[in-house]
MIBATI-797487 format. One record per residue: residue in one letter; x, y, z of N, C-alpha, C, CB in turn. Coordinates in steps of 0.1 Angstrom, whole numbers, plus 5000, padded with zeros to 4 digits. Glycine has a CB too. Example, Ala and Ser with C-alpha at 12.3 -4.5 7.8 and 13.67 -1.06 7.14 Angstrom:
A513249435078512349555078513249675078511349555090;S512849785071513749895071512950005079514149945057;
END
This chain:
X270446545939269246545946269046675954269146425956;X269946775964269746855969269846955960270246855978;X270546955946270547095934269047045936271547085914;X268546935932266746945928265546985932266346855926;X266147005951264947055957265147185956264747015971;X266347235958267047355957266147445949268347335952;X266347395934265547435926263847445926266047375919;X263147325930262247335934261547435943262247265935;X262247465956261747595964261847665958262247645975;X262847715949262847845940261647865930264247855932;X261147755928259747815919258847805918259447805909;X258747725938257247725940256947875941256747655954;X257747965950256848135955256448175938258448305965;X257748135928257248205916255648145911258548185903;X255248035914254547975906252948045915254947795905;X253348025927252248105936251848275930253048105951;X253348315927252748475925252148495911254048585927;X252548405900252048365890250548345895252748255884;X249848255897248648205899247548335911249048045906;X248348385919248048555926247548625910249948675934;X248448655905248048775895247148725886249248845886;X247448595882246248585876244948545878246548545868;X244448575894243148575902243148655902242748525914;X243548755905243748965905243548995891245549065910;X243448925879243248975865241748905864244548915851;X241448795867240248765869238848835873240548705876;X239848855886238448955898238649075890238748985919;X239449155884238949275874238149275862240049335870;X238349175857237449145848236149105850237749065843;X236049005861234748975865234149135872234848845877;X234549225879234049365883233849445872235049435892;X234049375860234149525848232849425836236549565838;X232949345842231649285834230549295839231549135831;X230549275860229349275867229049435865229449225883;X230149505859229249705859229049705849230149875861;X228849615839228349625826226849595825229149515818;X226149495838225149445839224449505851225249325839;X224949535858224249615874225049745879224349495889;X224049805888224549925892225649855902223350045898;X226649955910228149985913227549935932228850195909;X226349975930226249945946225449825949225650055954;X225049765939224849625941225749535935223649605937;X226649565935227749475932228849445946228549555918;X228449335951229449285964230549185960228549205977;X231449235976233149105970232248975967234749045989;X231548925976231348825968230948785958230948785971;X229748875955229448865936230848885929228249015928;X231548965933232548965922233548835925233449105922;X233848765935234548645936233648535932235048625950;X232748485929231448435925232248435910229948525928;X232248535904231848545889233748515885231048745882;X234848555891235748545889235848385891236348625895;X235348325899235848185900236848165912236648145888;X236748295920237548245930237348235945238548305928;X237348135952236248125963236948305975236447885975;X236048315980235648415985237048415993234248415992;X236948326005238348376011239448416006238748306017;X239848305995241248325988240748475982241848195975;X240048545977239848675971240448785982238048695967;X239948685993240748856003242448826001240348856027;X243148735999244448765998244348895986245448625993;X244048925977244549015964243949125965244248975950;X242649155973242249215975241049285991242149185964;X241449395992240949356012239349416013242249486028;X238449456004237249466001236849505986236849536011;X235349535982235349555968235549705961234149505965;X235349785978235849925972237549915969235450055984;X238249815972239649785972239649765954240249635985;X238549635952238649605936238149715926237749475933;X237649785933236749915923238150025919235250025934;X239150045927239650125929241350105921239350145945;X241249945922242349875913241749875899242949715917;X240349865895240249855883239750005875239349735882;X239450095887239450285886241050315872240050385910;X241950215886243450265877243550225863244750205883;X243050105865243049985846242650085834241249825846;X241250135842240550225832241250355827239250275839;X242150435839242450565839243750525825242950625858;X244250425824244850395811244450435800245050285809;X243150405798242650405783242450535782241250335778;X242150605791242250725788243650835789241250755796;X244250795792246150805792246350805775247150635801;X245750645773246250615756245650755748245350435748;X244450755747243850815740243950955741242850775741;X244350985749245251185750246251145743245851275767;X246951055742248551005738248350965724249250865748;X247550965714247050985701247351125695245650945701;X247451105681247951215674246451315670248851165661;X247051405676246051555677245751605664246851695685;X244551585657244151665643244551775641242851685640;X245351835631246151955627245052045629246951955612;X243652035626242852115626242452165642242052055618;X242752055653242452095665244052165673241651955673;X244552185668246052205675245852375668247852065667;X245252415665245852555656245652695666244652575638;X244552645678244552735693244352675702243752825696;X244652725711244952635727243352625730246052725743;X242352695724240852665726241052555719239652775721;X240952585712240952405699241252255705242652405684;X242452295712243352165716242352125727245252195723;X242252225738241552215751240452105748240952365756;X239552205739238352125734238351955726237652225723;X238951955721239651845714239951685730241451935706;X240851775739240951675750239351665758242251725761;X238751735759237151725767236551615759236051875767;X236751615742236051535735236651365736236051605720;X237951345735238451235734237951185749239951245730;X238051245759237451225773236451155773237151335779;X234851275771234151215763234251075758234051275755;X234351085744234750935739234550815744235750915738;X235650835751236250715762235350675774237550755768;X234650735776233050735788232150675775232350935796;X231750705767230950695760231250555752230850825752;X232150505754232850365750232350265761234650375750;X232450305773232850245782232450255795233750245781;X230750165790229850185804230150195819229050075804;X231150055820231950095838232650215839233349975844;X232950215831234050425832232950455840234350585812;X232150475832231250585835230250535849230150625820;X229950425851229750385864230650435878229950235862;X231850375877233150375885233650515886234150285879;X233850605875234450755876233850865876235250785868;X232450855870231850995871230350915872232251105855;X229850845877228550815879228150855895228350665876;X227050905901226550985909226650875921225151055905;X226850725921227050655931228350595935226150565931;X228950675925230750635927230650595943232150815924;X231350495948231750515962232750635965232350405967;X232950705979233750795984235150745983233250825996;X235650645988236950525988237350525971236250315994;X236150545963236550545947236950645944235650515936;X236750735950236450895938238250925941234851085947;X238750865961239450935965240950875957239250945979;X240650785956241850705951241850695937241850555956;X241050795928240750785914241550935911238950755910;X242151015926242251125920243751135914241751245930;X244151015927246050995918245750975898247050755925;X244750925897244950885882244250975876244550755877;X243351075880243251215870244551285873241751335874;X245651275882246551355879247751315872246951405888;X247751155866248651085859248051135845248650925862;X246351175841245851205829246351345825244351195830;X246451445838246451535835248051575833245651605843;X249051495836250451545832250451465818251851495844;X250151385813249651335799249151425791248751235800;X247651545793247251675789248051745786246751735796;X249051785798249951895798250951875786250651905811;X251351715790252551725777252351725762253351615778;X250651715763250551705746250451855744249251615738;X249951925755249752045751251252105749248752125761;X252052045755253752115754253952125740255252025761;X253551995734254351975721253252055710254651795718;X252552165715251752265704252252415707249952265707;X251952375723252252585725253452525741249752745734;X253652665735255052685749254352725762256452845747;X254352685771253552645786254552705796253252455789;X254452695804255152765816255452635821254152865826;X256752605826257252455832257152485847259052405828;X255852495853256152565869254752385873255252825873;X254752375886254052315891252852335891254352295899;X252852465893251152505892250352505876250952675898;X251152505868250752485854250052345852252052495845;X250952265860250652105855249552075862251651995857;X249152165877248052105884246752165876248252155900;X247252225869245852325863245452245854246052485857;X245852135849245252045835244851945843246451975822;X245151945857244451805872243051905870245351805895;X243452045874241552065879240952065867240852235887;X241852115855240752085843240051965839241452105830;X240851885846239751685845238651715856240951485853;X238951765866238151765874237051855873238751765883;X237251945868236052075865234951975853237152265855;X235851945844235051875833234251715836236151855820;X234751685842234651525850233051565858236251485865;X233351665863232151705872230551725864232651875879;X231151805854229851825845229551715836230051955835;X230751625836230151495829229051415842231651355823;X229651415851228951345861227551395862229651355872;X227351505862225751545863225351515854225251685865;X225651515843225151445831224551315833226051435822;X225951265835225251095839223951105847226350985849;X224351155857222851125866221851155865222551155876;X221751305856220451335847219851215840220951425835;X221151245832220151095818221350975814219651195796;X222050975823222650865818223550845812222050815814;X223950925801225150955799225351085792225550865793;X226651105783226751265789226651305769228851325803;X225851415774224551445762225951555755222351545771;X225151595740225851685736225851815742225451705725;X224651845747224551985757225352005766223452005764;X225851905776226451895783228151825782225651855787;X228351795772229951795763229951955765229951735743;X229352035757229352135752229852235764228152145746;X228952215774229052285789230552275796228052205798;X231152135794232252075803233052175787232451835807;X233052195777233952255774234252395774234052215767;X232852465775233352565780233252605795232752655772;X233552495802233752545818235452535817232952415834;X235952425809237252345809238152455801237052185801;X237952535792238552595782238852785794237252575763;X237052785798237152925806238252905820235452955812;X238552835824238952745833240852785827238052575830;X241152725821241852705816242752825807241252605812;X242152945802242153045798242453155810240853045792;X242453105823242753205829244453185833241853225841;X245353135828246353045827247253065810245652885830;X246053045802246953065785246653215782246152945769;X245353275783245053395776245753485780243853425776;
END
């Protein structure tokens, strides 16, 4: 009888932290469907605990406001775009470090162009300030991801400042996607075109 309670205390905390994460997989989902339907700043904790199913108070355990949820699901996103640098590079784009450069602005691209909240949440003109700041750890998780595919084409310099220079290159190009969006909404060929040669000129003062 006392092995049995024994055991029992041991899997209530597990069963609790179980039932946590999966209200925190919830409320990201429910935030990445409500930016699918409405702009970023009419979206409140409570709409997003509403749609998640999970009454409002218990939502503040997982999370301590919605720029808190924007900013956990900023990271979710900054994955897909991790994966997709992390795909094999067309022999045809690997043959100059212009090539390659251009090649990552496009898959970038892409992946915005996939994926309406991206482009809400990371480069849309009402990003919150709390979003942009806490979105920059994960352009620099993207940009040591950059660097290393670029390792495995051309020989790079292994210094710190090398690797920060594939951070401003997200950020130089991120930027011109973003005016894009707010122009028209999303980010046009003219303006691909632009983010690559700001990103490549950029970038060139480092390879050339």
């Amino acid at each position: 009888m006392s092995n049995r309670q024994k055991i029992g205390l041991r899997k209530a905390p597990s069963a609790t932290r179980k039932r946590g994460r999966e209200r925190r997989k919830l409320m990201l989902k429910a935030t990445y469907d409500l930016l699918c339907e409405r702009p970023v700043e009419d979206i409140s904790f409570r709409d997003i605990a509403e749609r998640a199913g999970v009454p409002e108070g218990s939502a503040y355990h997982f999370f301590a406001n919605r720029f808190d949820v924007f900013s956990a699901l900023a990271s979710k996103l900054s994955q897909q775009f991790i994966e997709a640098h992390r795909r094999t590079v067309p022999p045809s784009r690997s043959k100059t470090w212009q090539a390659l450069a251009e090649h990552l602005v496009e898959v970038g691209a892409g992946v915005y162009a996939e994926n309406p909240p991206a482009r809400q949440l990371l480069i849309g003109g009402k990003t919150p300030p709390e979003v942009k700041q806490a979105d920059r750890l994960n352009d620099q998780a993207v940009g040591n991801v950059m660097y290393e595919v670029f390792s495995e084409h051309f020989e790079l310099p292994e210094t710190e400042a090398m690797r920060k220079a594939f951070f401003y290159f997200i950020e130089i190009t991120d930027l011109i996607f973003t005016l894009s969006v707010i122009e028209h909404g999303e980010i046009t060929a003219e303006m691909l075109a632009e983010a690559k040669r700001a990103g490549t000129g950029y970038l060139g003062s480092y390879l050339a």
